[in-house]
C-alpha positions in Angstrom: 15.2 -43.3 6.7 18.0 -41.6 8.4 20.2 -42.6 5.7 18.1 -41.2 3.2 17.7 -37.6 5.1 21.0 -37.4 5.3 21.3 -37.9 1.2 19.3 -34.8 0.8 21.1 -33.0 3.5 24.1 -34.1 0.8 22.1 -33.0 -2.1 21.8 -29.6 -0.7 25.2 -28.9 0.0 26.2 -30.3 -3.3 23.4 -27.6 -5.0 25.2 -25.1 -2.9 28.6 -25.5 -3.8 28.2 -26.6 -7.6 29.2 -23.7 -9.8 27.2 -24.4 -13.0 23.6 -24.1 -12.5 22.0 -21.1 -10.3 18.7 -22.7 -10.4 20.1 -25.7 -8.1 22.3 -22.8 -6.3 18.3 -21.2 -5.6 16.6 -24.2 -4.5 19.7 -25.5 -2.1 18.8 -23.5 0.8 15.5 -25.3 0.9 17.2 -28.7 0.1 19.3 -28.7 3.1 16.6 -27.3 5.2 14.3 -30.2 4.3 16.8 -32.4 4.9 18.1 -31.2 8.0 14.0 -31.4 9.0 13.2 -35.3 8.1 16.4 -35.8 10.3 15.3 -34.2 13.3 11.7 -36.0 12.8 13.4 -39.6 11.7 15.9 -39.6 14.3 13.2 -40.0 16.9 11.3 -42.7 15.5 12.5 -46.3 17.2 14.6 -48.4 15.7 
């Protein structure tokens, strides 16, 4: 699960710093967020 959170987290930045689309470039903000939000919940879950 952590590895997947940190894909999104990924996604996000990768909306954020593409050039071409400003739709992506909108939503990244929330992307990261998200991500950066299943993190902090996953991380705590035992292994």
């Amino acid at each position: 699960m952590e590895r997947i959170a940190t894909a999104v987290i990924a996604a996000g930045v990768f909306m954020l710093l593409q050039p071409f689309s400003m739709a992506l470039y909108t939503y990244s903000f929330l992307t990261t967020l998200a991500g950066t939000a299943l993190f902090t919940i996953v991380s705590k879950f035992p292994e």
